[in-house]
KEMAR-205401 format. One record per atom (N, C-alpha, C): z, x, y. Coordinates in steps of 0.2 Angstrom, whole numbers, plus 5000, padded with zeros to 4 digits. Atoms other than C-alpha are relative to their C-alpha. Last residue first. Layout:
% residues N
ZXY
...
% end
This chain:
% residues 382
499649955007
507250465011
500449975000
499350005002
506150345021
500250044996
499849965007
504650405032
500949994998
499150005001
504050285046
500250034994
499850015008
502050315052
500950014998
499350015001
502050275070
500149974993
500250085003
500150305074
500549944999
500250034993
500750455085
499749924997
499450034996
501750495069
499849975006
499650045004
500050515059
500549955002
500350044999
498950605073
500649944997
499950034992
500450735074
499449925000
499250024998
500250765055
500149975005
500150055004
498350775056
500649974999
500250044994
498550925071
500049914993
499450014996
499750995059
499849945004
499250035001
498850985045
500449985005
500150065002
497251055053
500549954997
500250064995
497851185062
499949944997
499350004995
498851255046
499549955005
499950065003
496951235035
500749975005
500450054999
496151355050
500349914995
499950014991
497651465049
499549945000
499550015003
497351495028
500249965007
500050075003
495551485030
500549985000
500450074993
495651615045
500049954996
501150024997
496751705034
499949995003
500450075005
498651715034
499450015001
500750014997
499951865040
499449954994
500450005009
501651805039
499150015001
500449945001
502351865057
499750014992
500549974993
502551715063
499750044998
499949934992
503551655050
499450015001
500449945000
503051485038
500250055007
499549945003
504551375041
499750074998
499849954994
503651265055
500350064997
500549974997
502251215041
500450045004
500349935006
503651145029
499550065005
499349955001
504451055045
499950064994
499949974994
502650965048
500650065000
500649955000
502450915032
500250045005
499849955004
504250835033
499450064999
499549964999
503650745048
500350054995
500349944994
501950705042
500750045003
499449994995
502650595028
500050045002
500050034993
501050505021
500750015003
499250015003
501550555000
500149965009
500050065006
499550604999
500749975000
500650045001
499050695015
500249954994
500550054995
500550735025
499649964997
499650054995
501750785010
499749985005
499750075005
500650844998
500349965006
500650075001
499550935012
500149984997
499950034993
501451015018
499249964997
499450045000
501651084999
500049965005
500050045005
499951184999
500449934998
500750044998
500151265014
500049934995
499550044994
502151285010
499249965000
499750025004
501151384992
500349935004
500250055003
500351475004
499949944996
500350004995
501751565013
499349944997
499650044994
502951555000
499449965004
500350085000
502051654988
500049975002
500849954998
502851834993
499549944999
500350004993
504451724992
499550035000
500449924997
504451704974
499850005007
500049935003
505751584967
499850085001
499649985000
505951444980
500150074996
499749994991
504151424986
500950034998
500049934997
503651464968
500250005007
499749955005
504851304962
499650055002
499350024998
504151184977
500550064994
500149954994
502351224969
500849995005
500349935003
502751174953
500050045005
499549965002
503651004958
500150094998
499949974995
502050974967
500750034998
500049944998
500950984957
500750015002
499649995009
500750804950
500150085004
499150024998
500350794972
500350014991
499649974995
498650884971
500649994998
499350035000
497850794957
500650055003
500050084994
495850804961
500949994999
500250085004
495750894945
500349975005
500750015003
495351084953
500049914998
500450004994
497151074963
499149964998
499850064997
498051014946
499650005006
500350045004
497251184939
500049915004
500849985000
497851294954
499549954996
500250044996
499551214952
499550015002
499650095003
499951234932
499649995009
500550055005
498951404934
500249935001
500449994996
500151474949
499249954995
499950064994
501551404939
499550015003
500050065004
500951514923
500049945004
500650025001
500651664934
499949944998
500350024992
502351644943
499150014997
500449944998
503151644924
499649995006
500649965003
504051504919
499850045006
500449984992
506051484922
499250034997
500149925000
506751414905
499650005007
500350004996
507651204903
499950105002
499750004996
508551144888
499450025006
500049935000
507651134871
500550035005
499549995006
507350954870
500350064997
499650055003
506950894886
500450014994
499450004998
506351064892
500449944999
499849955004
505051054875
500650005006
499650035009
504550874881
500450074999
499550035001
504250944899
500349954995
499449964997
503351094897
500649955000
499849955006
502051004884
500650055004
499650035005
501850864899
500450024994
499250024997
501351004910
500649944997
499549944999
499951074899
501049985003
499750005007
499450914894
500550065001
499650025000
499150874914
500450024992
499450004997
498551014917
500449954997
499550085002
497150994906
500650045003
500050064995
495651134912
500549944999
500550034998
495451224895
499749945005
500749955001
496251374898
499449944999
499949974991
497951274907
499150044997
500350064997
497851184888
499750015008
500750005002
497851344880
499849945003
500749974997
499151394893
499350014995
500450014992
500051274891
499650034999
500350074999
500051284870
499849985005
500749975004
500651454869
499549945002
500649954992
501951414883
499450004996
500050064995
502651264870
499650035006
500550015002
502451414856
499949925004
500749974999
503651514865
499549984998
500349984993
504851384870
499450054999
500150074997
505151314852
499650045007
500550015004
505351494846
499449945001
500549945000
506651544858
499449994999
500549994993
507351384853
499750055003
500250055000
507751414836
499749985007
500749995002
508251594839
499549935000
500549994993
509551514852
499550054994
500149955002
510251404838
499350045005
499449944999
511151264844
499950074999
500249955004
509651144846
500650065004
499850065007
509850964855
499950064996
500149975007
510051064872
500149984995
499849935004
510750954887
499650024993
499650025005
509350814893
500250094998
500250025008
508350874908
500849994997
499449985004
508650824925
499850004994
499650055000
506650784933
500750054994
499549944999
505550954935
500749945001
500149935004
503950894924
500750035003
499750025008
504350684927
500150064998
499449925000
504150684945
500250014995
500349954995
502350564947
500450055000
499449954998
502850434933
499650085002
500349925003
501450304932
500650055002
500249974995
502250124933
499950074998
499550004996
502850004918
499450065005
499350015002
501949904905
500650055006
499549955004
500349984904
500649974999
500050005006
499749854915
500050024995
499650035003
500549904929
499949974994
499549945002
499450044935
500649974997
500349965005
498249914938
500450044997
500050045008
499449784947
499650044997
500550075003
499949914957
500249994996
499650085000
501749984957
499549974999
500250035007
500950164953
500549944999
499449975002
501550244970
500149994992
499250045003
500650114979
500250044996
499749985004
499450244990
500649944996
499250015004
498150164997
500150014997
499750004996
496550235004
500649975002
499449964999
496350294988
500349995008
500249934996
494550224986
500450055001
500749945004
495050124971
499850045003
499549965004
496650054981
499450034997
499749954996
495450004997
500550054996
500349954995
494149914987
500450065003
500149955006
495549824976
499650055002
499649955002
496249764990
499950044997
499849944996
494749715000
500450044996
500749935003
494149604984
500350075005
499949955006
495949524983
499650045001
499449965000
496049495003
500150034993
500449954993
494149425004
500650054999
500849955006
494549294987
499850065005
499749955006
496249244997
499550034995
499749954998
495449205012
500350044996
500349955000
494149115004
500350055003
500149945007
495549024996
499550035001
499849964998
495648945016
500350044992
500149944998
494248865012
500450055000
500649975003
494748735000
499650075000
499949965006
496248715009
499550014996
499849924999
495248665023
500350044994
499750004993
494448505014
500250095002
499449954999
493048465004
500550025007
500249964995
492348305001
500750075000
500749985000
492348174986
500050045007
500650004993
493648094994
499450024998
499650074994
495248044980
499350005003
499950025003
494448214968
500049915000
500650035002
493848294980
500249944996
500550024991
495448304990
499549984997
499950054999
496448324974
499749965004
500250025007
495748474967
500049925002
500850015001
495848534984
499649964996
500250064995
497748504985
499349995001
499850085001
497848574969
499849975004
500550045004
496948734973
500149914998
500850004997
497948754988
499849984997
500250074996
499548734976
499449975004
499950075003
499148864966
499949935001
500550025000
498848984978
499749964998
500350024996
500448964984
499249994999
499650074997
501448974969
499749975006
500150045005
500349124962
500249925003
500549994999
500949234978
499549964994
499950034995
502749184977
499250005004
500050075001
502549234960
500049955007
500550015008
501649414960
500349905001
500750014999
502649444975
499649964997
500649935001
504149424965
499549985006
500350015002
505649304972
499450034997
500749945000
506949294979
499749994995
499949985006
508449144985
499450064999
500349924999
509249095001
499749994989
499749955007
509948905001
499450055000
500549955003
509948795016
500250044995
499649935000
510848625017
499650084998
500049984992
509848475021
500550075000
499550054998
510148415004
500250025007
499950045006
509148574998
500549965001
499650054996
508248675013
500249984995
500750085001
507048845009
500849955001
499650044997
507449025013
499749924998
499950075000
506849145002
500349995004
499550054999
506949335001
499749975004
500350044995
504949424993
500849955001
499750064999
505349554980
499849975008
499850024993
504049694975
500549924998
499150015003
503549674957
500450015006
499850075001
501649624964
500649994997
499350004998
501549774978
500249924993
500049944995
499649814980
500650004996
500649965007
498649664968
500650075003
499850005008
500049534974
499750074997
499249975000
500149614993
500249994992
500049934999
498149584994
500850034999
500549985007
498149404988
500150094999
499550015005
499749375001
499450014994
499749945000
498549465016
500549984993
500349944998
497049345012
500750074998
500449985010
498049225010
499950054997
499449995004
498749245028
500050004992
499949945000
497049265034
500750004999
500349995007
496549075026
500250105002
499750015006
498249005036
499350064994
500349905004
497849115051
500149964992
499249975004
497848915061
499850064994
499749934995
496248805066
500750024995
499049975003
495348665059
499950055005
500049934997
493748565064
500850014996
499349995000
492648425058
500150055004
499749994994
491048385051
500650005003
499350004998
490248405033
500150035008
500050054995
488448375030
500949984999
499650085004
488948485013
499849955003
500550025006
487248605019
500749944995
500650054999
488148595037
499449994994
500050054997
489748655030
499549955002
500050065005
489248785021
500149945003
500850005004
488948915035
500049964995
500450044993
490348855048
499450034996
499950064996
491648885035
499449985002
500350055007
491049035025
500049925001
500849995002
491049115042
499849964996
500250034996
492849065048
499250005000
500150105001
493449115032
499449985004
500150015008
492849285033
499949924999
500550014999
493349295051
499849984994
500350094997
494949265046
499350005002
500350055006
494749395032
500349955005
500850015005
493949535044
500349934994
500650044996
495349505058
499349994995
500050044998
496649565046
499649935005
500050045004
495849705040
500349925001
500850015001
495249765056
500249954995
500450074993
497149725063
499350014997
499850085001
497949825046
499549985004
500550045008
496750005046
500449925000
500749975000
497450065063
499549964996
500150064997
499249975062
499350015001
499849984992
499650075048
499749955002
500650004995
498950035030
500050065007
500749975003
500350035018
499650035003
499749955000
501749955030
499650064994
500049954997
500449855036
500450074999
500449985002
500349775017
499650035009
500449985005
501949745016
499550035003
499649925002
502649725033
499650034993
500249974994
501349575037
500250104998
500749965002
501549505020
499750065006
499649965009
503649475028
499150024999
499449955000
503149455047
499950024992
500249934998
501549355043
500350064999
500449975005
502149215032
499750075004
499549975006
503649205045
499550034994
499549944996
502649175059
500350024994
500549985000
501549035049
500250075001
500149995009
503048945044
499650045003
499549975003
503548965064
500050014993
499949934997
502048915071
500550054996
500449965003
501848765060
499950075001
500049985008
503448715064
499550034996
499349945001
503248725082
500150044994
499349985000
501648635080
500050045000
500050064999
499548625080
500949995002
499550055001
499348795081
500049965003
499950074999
497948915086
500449974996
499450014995
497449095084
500449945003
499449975002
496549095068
500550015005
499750055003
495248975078
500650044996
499650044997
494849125089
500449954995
499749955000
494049255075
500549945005
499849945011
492849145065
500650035005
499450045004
492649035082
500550044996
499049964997
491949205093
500149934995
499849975001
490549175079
500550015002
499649984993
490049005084
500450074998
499749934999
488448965069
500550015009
500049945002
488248775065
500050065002
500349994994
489048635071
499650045001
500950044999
489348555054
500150015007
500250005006
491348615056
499349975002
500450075003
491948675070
499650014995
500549995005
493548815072
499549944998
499750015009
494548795085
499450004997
499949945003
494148895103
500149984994
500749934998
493348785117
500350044993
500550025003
494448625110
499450075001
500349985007
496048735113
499449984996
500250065001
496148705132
499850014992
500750005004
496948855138
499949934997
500249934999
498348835152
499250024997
500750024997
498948665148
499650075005
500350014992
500548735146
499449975002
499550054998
500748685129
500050005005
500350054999
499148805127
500749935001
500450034995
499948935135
499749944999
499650034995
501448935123
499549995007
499750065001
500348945108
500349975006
500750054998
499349065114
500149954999
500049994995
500849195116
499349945004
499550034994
501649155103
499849985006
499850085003
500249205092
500349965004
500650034996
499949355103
499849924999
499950054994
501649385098
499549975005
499850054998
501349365082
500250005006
500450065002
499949485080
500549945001
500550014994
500649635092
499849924997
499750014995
502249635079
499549975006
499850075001
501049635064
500449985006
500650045003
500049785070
500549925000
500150014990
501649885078
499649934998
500350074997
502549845060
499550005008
499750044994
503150045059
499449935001
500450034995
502150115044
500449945004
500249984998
502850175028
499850025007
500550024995
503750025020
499650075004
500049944997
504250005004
499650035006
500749975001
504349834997
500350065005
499849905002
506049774998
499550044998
500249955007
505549615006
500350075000
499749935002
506249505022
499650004992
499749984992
505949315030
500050094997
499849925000
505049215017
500150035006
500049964994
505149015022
500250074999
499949935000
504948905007
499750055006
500449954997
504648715010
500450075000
% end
C-alpha cells in the first residue's frame, strides 16, 4: 500500500480547507467509536431510493483506523494541491460537489440494477480531487511511503502516475467484480468521483479560474510549459562584433515591432525584441514602444506577458510610475495571486501623485480585493 504524505506542487493557499476537512474526519470517527453517533443513520444506501443528506454524510465515515489514516493522507497531499490553487473558498464546494456526485449517481442507479447495500468513506471525492490534480499539476511530484519486508521505504512519483495507478486499479477491481458477480460494486462508483473531478478541472482551468503557470496537462502537450518571462530573461552575450552590424539588426527588429504593435500582435512584437537581444545583446526601448508593448497586451486579454515591460517604465521613467504600479499591482493580485506584493506596489505610489477618479477608483479596488485575498489566507512564495 502507498501512503503519500508531501508534494512539491506549488502552493498558494494556506490548507485551512483541507485541515477543517480531516479534522472533522477525525472528529466523526472518534465519536462514533464512542457510540456517540450511530452511523446506520448517515451511510450511504443503496436501492433505497433518493436520501440526499446521505450524498454528503456517508463521505464522513470510516470503517477503521487504517482506513482513516490511508484516506487522511490521500487528502492532506491532493488536498494541498489542488486547495492550494483554489483557496479554501472555492476547495470545500468543490469537494463536497464530487461526494455528493457520487452519492447521487449511487442511489439513482441502484434501484434500476435492483442493487442493495450500503458504503461509506471520501474515497469517490478523493478521486475526484486526484483526477483533478493530474489534469492541473501532472509533472508535480507526489513522496511515497509504502512497506517492503516490514521495513518502510520512501520513494516519488508524478502525479500523472500515482494518479493512473490508482485509477487503474479501481477499474480492475470492478472489471473483476462483474466479472466473478455479475454486479457492481463501490469502486465502480467511486470512478464517478474521478469523471466529476476531471470535468470540473478542465471547467475551472478554461474559465481561468486557475492559474497552473503552464504545467497543465493542456499547455503540456507541446512538450514543455508556456514561458511567461522570456522578453526581459539574461540575454546571451553579443554573437556580433561589429557595432554597425548590430545597429542594423536592432533597427530593423524595432521596424518590425512596431509593424506588428500596428497590427495588434504583441506577442510577435515582443518575441521579435527577444530573438534580436539574444543575439545582438540587450538596447533600452523607447517609452512610447514600451507604452505600446503594454497597452497592446492590455487589449489582448494578456495582462501579465506585460509585465516585464511595465516593471522597465516603472524603473526608467518615473513620470509613468504612477500608472504603470496600477498596472503592475493588478498583475500581482489579479493574475500571479500575490496580494501582499500588489499591495506594496500600490503603498509606493506618493500621496501627492495626482490620479483620476478612474485611476483612484481602480487603487480602491485592488487594494480592497488584495486585503479580501490575505483574509482568505492566500500564501506567496518567493
Amino acid at each position: 500500500m502507498l501512503f503519500p504524505y508531501s508534494t512539491d506542487a506549488p502552493i498558494y493557499f494556506r490548507p485551512w480547507g483541507t485541515i477543517s476537512l480531516i479534522g472533522l474526519n477525525t472528529a466523526i470517527f472518534a465519536l462514533h467509536r464512542a457510540d456517540v453517533i450511530d452511523p446506520r443513520d448517515l451511510v450511504l444506501l443503496w436501492g433505497d431510493g433518493l436520501h440526499p443528506l446521505q450524498w454528503a454524510s456517508g463521505t464522513f465515515l470510516h470503517w477503521s483506523l487504517v482506513q482513516l489514516l490511508g484516506n487522511m493522507c490521500f487528502l492532506w497531499v491532493f488536498g494541498l494541491v489542488i486547495e492550494g490553487k483554489l483557496g479554501w473558498v472555492k476547495f470545500l464546494p468543490v469537494y463536497f460537489l464530487l461526494g455528493v456526485a457520487h452519492g447521487a449517481a449511487l442511489q439513482g442507479v441502484t434501484p434500476l440494477l435492483q442493487l442493495k447495500g450500503f458504503s461509506l468513506g471520501p474515497s469517490a471525492a478523493l478521486f475526484g480531487l486526484v483526477a483533478m490534480a493530474m489534469v492541473w499539476a501532472p509533472e508535480n511530484e507526489i513522496d511515497l511511503v509504502y512497506t517492503f519486508c516490514w521495513q518502510p521505504r520512501w520513494t516519488s512519483w508524478s502525479i500523472r502516475s500515482v494518479a493512473l495507478l490508482y485509477v487503474a486499479y479501481e477499474v480492475l477491481l470492478a472489471i473483476l467484480a462483474w466479472y466473478f458477480t455479475s454486479r457492481l460494486t463501490s469502486s465502480a462508483f467511486d470512478l464517478v468521483g474521478a469523471a466529476t473531478g476531471l470535468l470540473v478541472a478542465v471547467v475551472l482551468l478554461r474559465r481561468g479560474v486557475v492559474d497552473c503557470e503552464g504545467w497543465d496537462i493542456f499547455s503540456l502537450r507541446d512538450g514543455k510549459p508556456r514561458e511567461t518571462r522570456l522578453y526581459r530573461s539574461e540575454p546571451a552575450p553579443a554573437a556580433a562584433s561589429d557595432p554597425a552590424e548590430v545597429a542594423d539588426q536592432r533597427a530593423t527588429a524595432l521596424h518590425l515591432m512596431e509593424g506588428y504593435l500596428a497590427e495588434g500582435d504583441p506577442t510577435l512584437a515582443a518575441q521579435t525584441y527577444a530573438e534580436c537581444v539574444k543575439s545582438y545583446g540587450p538596447w533600452p526601448l523607447e517609452e512610447s514602444v514600451l507604452r505600446s508593448l503594454v497597452r497592446e497586451f492590455e487589449r489582448a486579454g494578456q495582462l501579465p506577458e506585460a509585465k516585464p515591460f511595465i516593471e522597465e517604465l516603472v524603473e526608467r521613467f518615473p513620470a509613468s510610475a504612477p500608472s504603470m504600479k496600477l498596472l503592475l499591482s493588478r498583475v500581482l493580485i489579479q493574475h500571479e495571486g500575490r496580494p501582499a506584493s500588489g499591495l506594496s506596489v500600490l503603498d509606493s505610489i506618493p500621496e501627492h501623485v495626482a490620479l483620476t477618479e478612474e485611476q483612484l477608483r481602480a487603487m480602491s479596488e485592488l487594494t480592497a480585493e488584495a486585503r479580501g485575498l490575505l483574509d482568505e489566507g492566500v500564501l506567496e512564495l518567493d
